[in-house]
C-alpha positions in Angstrom: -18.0 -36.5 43.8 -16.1 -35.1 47.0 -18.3 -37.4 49.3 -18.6 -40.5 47.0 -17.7 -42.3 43.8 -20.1 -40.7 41.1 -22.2 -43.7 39.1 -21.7 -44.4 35.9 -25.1 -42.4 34.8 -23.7 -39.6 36.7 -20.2 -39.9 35.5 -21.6 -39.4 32.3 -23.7 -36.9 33.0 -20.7 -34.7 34.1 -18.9 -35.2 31.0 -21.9 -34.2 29.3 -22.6 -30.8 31.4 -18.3 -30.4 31.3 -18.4 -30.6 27.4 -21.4 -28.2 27.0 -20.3 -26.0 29.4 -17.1 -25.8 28.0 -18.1 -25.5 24.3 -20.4 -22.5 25.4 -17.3 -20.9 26.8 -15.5 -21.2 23.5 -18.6 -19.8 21.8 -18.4 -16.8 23.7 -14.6 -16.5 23.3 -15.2 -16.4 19.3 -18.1 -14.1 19.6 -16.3 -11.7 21.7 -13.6 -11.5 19.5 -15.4 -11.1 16.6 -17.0 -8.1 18.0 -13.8 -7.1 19.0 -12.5 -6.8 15.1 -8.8 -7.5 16.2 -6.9 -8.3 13.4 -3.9 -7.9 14.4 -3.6 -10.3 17.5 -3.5 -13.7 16.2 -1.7 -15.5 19.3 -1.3 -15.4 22.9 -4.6 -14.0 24.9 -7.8 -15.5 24.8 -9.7 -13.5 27.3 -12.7 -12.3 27.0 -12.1 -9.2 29.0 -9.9 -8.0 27.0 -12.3 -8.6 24.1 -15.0 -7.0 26.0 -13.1 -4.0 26.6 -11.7 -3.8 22.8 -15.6 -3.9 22.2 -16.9 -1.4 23.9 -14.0 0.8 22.8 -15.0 0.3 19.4 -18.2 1.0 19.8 -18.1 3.9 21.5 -15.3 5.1 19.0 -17.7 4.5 16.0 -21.3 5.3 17.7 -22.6 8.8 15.7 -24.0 10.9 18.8 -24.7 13.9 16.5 -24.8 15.2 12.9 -24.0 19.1 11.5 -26.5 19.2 8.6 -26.1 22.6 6.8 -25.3 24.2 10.0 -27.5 22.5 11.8 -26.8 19.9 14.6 -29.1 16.8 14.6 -29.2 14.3 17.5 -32.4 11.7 16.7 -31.5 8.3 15.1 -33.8 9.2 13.0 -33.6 12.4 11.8 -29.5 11.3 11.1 -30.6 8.5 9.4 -33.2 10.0 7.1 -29.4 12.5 6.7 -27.3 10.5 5.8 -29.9 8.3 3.4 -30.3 11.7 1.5 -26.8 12.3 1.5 -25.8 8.9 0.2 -28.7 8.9 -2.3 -27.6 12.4 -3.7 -23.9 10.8 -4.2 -24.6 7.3 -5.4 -28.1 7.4 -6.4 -27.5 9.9 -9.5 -25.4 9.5 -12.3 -22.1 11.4 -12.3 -22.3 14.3 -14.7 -20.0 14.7 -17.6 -19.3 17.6 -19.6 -17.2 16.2 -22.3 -15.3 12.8 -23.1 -12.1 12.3 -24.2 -10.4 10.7 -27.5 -8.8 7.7 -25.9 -7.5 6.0 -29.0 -4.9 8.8 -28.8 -4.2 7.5 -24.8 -4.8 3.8 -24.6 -3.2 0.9 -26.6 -5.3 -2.1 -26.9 -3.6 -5.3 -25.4 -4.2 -9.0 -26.3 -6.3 -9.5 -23.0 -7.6 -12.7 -24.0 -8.8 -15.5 -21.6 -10.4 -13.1 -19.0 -14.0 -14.5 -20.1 -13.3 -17.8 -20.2 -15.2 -19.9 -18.1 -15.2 -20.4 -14.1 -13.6 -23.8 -13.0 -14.5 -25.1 -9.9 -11.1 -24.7 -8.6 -10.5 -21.1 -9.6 -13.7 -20.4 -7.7 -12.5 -22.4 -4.2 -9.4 -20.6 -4.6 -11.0 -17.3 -4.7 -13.1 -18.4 -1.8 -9.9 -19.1 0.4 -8.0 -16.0 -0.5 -11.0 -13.8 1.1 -10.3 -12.9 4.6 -12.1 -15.7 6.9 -13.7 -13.3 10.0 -14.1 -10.2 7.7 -17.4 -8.5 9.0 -20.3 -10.2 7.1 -22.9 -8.2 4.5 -26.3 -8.0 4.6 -26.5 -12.1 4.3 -24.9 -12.6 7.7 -22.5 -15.1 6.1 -18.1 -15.2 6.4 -16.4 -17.0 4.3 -14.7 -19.3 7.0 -18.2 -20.4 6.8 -18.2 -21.0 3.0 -15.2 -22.8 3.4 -16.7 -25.0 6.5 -19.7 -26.1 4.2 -18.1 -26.1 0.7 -18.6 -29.8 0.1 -22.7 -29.0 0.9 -22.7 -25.9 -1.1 -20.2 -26.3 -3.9 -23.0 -27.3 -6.7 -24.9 -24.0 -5.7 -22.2 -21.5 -6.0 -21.3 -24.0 -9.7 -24.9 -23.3 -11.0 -25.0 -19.3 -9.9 -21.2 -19.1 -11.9 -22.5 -20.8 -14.8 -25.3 -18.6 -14.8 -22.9 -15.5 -14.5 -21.2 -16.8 -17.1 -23.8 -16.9 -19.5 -25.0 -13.4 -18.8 -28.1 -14.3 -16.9 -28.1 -12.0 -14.0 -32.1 -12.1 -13.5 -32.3 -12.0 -9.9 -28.9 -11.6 -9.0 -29.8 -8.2 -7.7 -30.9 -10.2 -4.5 -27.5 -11.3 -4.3 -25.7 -8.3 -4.6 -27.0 -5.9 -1.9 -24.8 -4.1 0.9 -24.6 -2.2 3.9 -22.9 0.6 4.3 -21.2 1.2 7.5 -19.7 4.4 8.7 -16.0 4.6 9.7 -15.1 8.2 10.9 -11.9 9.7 9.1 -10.9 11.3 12.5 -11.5 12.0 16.5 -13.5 15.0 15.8 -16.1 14.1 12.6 -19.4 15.4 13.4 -20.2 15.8 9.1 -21.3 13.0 7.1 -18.1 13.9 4.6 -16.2 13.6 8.0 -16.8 9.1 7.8 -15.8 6.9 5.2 -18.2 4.6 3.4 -17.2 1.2 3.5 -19.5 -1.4 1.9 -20.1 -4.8 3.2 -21.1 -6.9 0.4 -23.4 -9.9 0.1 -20.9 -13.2 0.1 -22.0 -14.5 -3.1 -21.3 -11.0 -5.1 -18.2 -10.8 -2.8 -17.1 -13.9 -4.6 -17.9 -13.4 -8.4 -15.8 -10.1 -7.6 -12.8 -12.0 -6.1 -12.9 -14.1 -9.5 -12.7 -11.3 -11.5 -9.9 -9.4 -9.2 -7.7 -12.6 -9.4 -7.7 -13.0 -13.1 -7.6 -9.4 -13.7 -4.6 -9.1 -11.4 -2.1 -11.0 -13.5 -2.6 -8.5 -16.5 -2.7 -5.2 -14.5 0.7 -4.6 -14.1 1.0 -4.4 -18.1 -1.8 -2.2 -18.7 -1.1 0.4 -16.3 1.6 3.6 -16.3 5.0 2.1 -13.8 4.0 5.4 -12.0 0.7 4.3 -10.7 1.4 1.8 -7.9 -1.6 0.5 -6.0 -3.2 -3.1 -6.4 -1.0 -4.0 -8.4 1.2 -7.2 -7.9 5.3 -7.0 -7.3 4.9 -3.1 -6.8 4.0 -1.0 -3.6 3.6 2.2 -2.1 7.0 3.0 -1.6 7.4 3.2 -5.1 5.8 6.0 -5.6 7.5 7.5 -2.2 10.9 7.1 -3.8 9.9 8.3 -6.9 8.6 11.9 -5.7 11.4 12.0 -3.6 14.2 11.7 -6.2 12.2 13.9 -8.3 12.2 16.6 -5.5 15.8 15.9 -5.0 16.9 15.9 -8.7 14.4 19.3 -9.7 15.8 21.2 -6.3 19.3 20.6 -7.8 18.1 23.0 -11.1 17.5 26.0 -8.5 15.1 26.7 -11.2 11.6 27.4 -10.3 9.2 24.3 -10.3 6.0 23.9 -8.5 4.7 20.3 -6.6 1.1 19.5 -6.5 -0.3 17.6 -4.0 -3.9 16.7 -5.1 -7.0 15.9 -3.3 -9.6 14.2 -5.6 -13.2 14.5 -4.3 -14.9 11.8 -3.2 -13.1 9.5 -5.7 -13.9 5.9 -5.4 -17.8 7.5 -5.4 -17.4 10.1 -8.3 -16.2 7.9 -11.1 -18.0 8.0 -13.5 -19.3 4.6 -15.2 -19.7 5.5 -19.0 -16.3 6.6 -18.8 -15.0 4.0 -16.9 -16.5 1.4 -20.2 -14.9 3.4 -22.2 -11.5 3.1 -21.0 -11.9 -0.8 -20.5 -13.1 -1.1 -23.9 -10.2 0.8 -25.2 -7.9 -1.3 -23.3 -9.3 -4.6 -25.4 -11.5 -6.1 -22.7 -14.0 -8.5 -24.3 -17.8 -7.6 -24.4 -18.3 -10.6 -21.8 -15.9 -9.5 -19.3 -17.6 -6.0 -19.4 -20.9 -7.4 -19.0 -19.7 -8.7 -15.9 -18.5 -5.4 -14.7 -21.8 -3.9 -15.7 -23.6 -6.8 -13.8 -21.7 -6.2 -10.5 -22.4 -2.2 -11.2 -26.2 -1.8 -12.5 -27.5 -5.1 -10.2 -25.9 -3.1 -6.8 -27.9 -1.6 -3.8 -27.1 -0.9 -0.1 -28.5 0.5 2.6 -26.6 3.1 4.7 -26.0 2.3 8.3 -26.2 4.4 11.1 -25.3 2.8 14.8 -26.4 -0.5 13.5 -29.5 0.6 12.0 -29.9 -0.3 8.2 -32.2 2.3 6.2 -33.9 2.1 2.8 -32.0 0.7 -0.1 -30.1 2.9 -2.4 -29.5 2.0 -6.2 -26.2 2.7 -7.2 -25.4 4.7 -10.2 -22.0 5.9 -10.0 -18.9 5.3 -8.1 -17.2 1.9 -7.1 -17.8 0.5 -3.7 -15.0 0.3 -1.2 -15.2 -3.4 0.1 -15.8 -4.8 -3.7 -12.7 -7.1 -4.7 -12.5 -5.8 -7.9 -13.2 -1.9 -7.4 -9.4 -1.1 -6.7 -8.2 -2.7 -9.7 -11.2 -0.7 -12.2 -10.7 2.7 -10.1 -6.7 2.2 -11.0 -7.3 1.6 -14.8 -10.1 4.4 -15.3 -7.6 6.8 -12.9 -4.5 5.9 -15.4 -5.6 8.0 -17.7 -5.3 11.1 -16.5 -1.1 10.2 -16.0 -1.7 9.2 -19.9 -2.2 12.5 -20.4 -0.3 14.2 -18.9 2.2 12.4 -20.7 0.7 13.1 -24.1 0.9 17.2 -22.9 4.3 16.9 -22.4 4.7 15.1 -26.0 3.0 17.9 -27.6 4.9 20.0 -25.6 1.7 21.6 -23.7 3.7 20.9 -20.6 7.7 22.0 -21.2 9.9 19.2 -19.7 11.1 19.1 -16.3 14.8 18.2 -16.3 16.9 18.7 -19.7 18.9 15.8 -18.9 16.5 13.6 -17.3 13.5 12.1 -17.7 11.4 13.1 -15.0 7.8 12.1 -14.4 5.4 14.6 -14.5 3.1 12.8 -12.4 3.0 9.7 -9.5 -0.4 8.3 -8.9 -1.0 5.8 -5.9 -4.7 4.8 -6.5 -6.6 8.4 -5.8 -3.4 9.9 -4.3 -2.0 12.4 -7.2 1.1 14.3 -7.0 2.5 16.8 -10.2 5.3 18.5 -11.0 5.0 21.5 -13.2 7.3 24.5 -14.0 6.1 27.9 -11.6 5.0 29.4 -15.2 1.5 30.6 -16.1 1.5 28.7 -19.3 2.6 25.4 -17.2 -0.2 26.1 -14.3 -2.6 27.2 -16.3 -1.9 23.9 -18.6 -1.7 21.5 -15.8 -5.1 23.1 -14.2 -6.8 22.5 -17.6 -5.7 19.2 -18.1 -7.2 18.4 -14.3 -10.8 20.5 -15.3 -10.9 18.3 -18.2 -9.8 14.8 -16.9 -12.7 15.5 -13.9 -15.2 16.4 -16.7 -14.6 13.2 -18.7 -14.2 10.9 -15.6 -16.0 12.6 -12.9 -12.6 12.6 -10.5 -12.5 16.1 -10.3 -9.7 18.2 -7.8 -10.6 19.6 -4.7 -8.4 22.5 -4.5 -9.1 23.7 -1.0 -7.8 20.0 0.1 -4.7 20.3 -2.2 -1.7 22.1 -1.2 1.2 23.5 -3.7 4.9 23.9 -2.6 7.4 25.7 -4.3 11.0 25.2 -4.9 13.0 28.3 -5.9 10.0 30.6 -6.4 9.7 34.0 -6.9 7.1 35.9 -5.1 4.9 36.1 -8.5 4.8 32.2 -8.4 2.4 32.5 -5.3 0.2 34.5 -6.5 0.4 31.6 -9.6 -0.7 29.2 -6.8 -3.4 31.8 -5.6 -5.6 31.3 -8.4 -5.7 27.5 -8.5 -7.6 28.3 -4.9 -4.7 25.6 -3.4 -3.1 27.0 -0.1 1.1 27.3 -0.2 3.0 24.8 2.0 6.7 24.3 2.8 8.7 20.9 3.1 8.4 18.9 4.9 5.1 17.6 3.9 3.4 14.3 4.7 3.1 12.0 0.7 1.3 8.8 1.5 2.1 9.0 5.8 5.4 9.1 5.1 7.4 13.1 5.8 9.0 14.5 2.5 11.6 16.6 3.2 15.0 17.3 1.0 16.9 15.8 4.2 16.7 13.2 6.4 13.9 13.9 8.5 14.5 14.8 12.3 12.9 13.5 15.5 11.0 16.1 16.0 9.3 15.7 12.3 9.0 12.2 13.4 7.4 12.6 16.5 3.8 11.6 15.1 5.2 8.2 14.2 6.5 7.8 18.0 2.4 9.1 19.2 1.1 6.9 16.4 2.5 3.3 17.9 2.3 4.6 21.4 -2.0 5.0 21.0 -1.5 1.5 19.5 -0.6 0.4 22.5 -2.6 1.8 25.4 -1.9 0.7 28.8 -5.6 -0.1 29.6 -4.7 -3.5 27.0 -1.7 -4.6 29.2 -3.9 -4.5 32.4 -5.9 -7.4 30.6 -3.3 -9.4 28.8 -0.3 -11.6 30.0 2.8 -10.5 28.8 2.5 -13.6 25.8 -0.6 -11.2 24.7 1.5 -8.3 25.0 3.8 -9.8 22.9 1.8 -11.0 19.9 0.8 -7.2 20.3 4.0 -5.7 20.3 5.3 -7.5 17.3 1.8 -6.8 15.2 2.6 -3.0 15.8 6.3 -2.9 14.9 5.1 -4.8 11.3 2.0 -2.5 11.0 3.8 1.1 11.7 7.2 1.4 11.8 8.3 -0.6 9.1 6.6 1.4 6.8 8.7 4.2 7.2 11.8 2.5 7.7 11.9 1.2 4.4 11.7 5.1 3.1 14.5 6.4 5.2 16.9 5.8 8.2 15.4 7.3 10.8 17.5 9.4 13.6 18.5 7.4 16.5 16.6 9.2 18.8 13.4 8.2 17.7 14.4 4.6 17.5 15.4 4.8 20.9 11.8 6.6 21.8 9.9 3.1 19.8 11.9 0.9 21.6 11.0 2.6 25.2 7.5 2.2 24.5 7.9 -1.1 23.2 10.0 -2.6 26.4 7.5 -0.5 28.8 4.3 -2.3 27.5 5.8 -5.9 27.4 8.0 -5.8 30.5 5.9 -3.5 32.4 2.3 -2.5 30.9 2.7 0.7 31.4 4.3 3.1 29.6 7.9 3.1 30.8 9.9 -0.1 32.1 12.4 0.0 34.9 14.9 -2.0 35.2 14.4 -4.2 37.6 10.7 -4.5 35.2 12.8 -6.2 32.3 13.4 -10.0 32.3 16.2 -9.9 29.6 18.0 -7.4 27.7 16.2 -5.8 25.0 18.8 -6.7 22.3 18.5 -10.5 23.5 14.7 -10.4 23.2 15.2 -8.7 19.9 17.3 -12.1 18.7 15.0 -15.0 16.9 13.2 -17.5 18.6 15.5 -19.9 17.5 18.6 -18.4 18.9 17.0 -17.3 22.7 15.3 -14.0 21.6 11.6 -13.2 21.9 11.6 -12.6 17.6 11.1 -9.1 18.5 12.3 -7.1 15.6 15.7 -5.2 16.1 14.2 -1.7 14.1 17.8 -0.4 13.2 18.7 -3.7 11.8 15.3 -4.4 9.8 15.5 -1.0 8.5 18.7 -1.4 7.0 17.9 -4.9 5.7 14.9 -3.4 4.2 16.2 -0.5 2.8 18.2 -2.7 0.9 15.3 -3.8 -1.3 16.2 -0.9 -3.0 19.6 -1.6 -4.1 18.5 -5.0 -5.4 15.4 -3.8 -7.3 17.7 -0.8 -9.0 20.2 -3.7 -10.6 17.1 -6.5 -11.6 13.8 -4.2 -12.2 13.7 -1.9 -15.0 10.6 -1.3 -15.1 10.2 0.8 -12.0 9.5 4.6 -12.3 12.1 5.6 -10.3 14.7 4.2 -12.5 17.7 6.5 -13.4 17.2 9.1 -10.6 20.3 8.1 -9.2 19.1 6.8 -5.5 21.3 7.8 -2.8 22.3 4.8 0.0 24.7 5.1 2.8 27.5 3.2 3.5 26.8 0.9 5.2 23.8 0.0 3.2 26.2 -0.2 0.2 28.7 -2.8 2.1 25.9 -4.7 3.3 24.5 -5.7 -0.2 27.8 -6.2 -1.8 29.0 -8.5 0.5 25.0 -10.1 0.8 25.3 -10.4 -3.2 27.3 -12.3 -6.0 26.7 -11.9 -9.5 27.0 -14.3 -11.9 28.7 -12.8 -15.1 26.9 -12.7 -18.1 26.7 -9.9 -20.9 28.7 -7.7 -17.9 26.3 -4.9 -18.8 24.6 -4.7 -15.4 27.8 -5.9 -12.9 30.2 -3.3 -11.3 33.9 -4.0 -12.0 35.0 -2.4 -8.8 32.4 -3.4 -6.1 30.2 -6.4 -7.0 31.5 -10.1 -6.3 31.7 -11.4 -9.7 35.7 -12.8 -9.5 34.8 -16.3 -8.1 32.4 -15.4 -5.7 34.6 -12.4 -4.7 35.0 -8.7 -5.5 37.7 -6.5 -6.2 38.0 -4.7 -2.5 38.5 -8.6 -1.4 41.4 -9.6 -3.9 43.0 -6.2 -4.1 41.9 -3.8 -1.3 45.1 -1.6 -1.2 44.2 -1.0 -5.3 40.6 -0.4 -4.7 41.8 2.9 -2.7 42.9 4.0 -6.0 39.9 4.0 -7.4 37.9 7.3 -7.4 34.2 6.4 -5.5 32.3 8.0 -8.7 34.2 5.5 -10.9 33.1 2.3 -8.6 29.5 3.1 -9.1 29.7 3.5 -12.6 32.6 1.1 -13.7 30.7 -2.6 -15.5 32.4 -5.2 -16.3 31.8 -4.9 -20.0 33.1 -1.5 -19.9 35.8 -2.9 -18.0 37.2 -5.5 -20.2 37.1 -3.9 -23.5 40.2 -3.2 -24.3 41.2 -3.9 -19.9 39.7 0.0 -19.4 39.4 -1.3 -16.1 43.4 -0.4 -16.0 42.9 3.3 -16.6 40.5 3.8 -13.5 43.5 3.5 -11.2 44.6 6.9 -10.1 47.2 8.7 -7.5 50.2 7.4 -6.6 50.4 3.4 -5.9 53.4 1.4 -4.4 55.0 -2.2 -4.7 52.0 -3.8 -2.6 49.5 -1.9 -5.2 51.5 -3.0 -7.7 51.6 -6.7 -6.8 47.9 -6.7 -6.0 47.6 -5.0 -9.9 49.1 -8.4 -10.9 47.1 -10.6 -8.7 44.0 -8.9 -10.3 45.1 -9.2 -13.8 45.5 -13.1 -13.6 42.2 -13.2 -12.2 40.7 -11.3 -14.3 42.3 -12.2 -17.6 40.4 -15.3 -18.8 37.1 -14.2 -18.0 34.7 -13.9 -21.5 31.7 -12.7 -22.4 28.4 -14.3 -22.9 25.3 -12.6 -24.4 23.4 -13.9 -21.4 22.1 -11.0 -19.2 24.2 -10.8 -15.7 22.7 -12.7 -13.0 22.3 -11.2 -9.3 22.2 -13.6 -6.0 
């Protein structure tokens, strides 16, 4: 082509090679990065270096070099194979032992839960199909569900006929369909013991599926049929939930200066010890239909996998206990049979087996995120000993029994006979702050020093070895991944110090700017608050952190006035004030019933609040009485009047008036109080 016109055969020919060659180029691209398992770059680089390099990190993070086998250190594929087959086997191949069961008509209400076994529409089954994540490592069938969805109008009738068959209980054969691997993800740097990895199933695509049905109609219901104080999987709540809840419990129990004693549990093995009589029982007593638990019992008795060990499958492994981790639905069953143990502990306390907490308040006794347990029990040796028989017998029932060596107990207000209290349950003593659900606990707002492993956790996120093989729009799409993975989970929890946000940033402007760890400033392109603005105003959308915490942290404030429902309700959360001038003047309420609006501080007077139309008066206005003053409270019988203390002048006086002609024809509905 440099020396002559090509021909039309050749031109052709050219276009041909050029579209081949680039299409293999793309196919390697997608490869790479599927090896790579980045989920959390979804723009900017495309190289295959840096997918390459992400590659081989992984796999030489997750390759098993050697084994510790009672004592004994094992280096042959084999010989750790044949391990952790036995190992696996002795955990899922038996059926958990139980030693007694308990009466659960006296724990569980049945609930109308009708319409979970109705029959599977083609729609409901598409839908599950696209809610799966699409590049999700693939089970023993070798299948993703972008490809389902690629070749849904081919297979549709298939996946029809093997749902119709579900549905009518025939599940001959579907054994084949519901087989696994088990892959190996260590729990830390150092794991060299097969308790050391995490089992994490990946499940045949068709049995993937059936369980996403399930999950998604069971989802719906779950929130009614579990305790507010168990959290996880369940729709419109979250982890922080059960973060505040400890921590206002802490707060409120400190207060007492009496002695009280926190639990921090550590259930063995739980997602693999549950027991699955139990676990029928307690879905029976909850009112689910013989069909729907046939269906559980399907996905259960038909399961097998095969334990993985560097890529190498062994022999098959019938399950007989446990739920797999990877299974749609085994969050939402582990969360159900779990509930019963804070059922209990309620019923204890009813009985008065467990003396209350607070004698004004209404403390939980427990907060359960999925396996993550945390009690609160009075440092007596009728409480302890009560608590540690209520956990013997919940773990003989259910199987979830408490690994006290992994627990920990702290003590607030003790007396040196309460450790020796703590001795016996075999739990070691710690002092705040601790770490509840990778967020610190502390009775204060935590320092930078006890934050110091959130600064080390987002700077290994982003290791300069990545930047050498990005451009900086890669670095980018990187940056902004990490800020939404890791800091904003603890920046909904608390404010943290300055300092520390300072430190994130640093690291943050030193990998974009620079790709290293610290930027100069001849490095930067723009200043850092600029490239924290939006797109659409000139910024990078780089997330200002002191700014998204306090917009987050405002969640709070807005669940407190328009969600009853949550456990942490009436512990009297503490917010700062700034938060609190934020979401008054982000908020207007429109008046209803007046129950649920403040007099003093919500904007309820045309779209304004008092501070606006009468700030000199507001000053006379004790802070205690603005939080507690409502509108109702307010107008009956102008109570409002009486709030006003200390001595006021002709401007107070005028702005009195002002408010009382505002105020004056306002009435009463028995609608409940709107917030916007």
């Amino acid at each position: 082509q440099e020396d002559r016109l090509l021909s039309p055969p050749e031109d052709w020919l050219r276009k041909q090679i050029k579209i081949a060659y680039l299409g293999l180029v793309s196919l390697e691209r997608t490869i790479a990065r599927q090896r790579a398992r980045i989920t959390t770059l979804k723009d900017g680089d495309a190289n295959t270096a840096f997918f390459h390099k992400q590659c081989s990190y992984r796999r030489q993070k997750n390759h098993i070099h050697a084994l510790t086998v009672n004592g004994q250190v094992i280096t042959g594929q084999e010989e750790m194979a044949q391990a952790a087959f036995a190992h696996f086997d002795e955990l899922f191949g038996c059926p958990a032992a139980r030693d007694c069961s308990l009466d659960l008509e006296h724990l569980i209400k049945p609930c109308d839960l009708a319409g979970l076994d109705e029959p599977f529409s083609p729609e409901e089954i598409w839908n599950a199909i696209k809610l799966l994540p699409a590049r999700k490592a693939p089970g023993p069938d070798g299948f993703i569900a972008e490809f389902v969805r690629a070749c849904w109008g081919t297979i549709r009738q298939d996946f029809l006929d093997v749902f119709q068959q579900l549905f009518e209980l025939r599940s001959r054969g579907f054994y084949k369909l519901n087989q696994a691997l088990l892959t190996l993800i260590p729990k830390r740097a150092d794991a060299n013991e097969l308790r050391d990895y995490r089992p994490i199933c990946l499940i045949h695509l068709v049995a993937k599926i059936f369980a996403k049905v399930i999950s998604l109609r069971l989802a719906p219901r779950l929130g009614g049929l579990v305790s507010p104080n168990q959290n996880a999987f369940i729709p419109a709540r979250s982890l922080h939930d059960n973060f505040v809840l400890v921590k206002q419990s802490l707060m409120l129990l400190h207060q007492l200066k009496a002695p009280q004693i926190m639990l921090k549990l550590d259930l063995t093995r739980a997602f693999d010890s549950l027991s699955w009589p139990f676990l029928f029982e307690v879905l029976g007593q909850y009112g689910f239909g013989p069909r729907f638990r046939e269906w559980i019992a399907i996905l259960l008795t038909t399961s097998s996998t095969r334990v993985m060990v560097n890529g190498d499958p062994g022999p098959p492994i019938w399950l007989r206990c446990g739920l797999r981790q990877g299974d749609p639905v085994s969050p939402q069953l582990f969360v159900l049979a779990v509930d019963t143990l804070s059922r209990l502990m309620r019923r204890a306390h009813d009985y008065r087996i467990l003396q209350p907490l607070h004698p004004r308040r209404a403390i939980p006794a427990i907060s359960l995120y999925a396996d993550d347990v945390m009690i609160f029990c009075h440092a007596t040796e009728d409480d302890v000993a009560a608590s540690k028989g209520l956990l013997a017998l919940f773990g003989q029932a259910s199987g979830l029994r408490v690994n006290y060596a992994k627990s920990s107990a702290t003590i607030l207000h003790g007396e040196p006979t309460t450790a020796e209290m703590i001795t016996q349950l075999g739990c070691p003593v710690v002092e705040l702050p601790i770490t509840y659900l990778g967020i610190p606990l502390t009775l204060r707002r935590p320092s930078a020093a006890q934050l110091q492993p959130l600064v080390d956790s987002v700077a290994a996120r982003l290791p300069t070895w990545k930047a050498w093989l990005m451009n900086k729009a890669g670095r980018l799409a990187l940056v902004k991944s990490v800020l939404s993975a890791i800091p904003v989970h603890q920046l909904l929890a608390f404010a943290p110090p300055k300092k520390t946000l300072k430190q994130l940033e640093k690291i943050q402007r030193g990998f974009l700017w620079a790709g290293r760890a610290v930027a100069n400033g001849g490095n930067c392109h723009v200043n850092w608050r600029r490239a924290c603005h939006p797109v659409e105003y000139g910024g990078l959308g780089i997330r200002d952190l002191e700014r998204a915490g306090l917009a987050l942290r405002l969640r709070w404030m807005w669940l407190a006035r328009t969600d009853t429902d949550r456990a942490w309700q009436g512990l009297d959360l503490q917010f700062s004030k700034e938060e609190r001038a934020l979401f008054f003047a982000s908020t207007t309420m429109m008046l209803g019933d007046g129950r649920t609006t403040l007099f003093w501080d919500d904007r309820w007077i045309s779209g304004q609040s008092v501070s606006e139309i009468a700030p000199l008066l507001y000053q006379c206005i004790p802070k205690q009485r603005r939080k507690t003053r409502t509108v109702a409270d307010g107008l009956n019988g102008n109570t409002w009047a009486r709030d006003i203390q200390g001595t006021i002048g002709i401007h107070e006086i005028g702005q009195y008036l002002m408010l009382w002609q505002a105020i004056h024809h306002f009435t009463l509905s028995e609608e409940p109080d709107r917030l916007f």
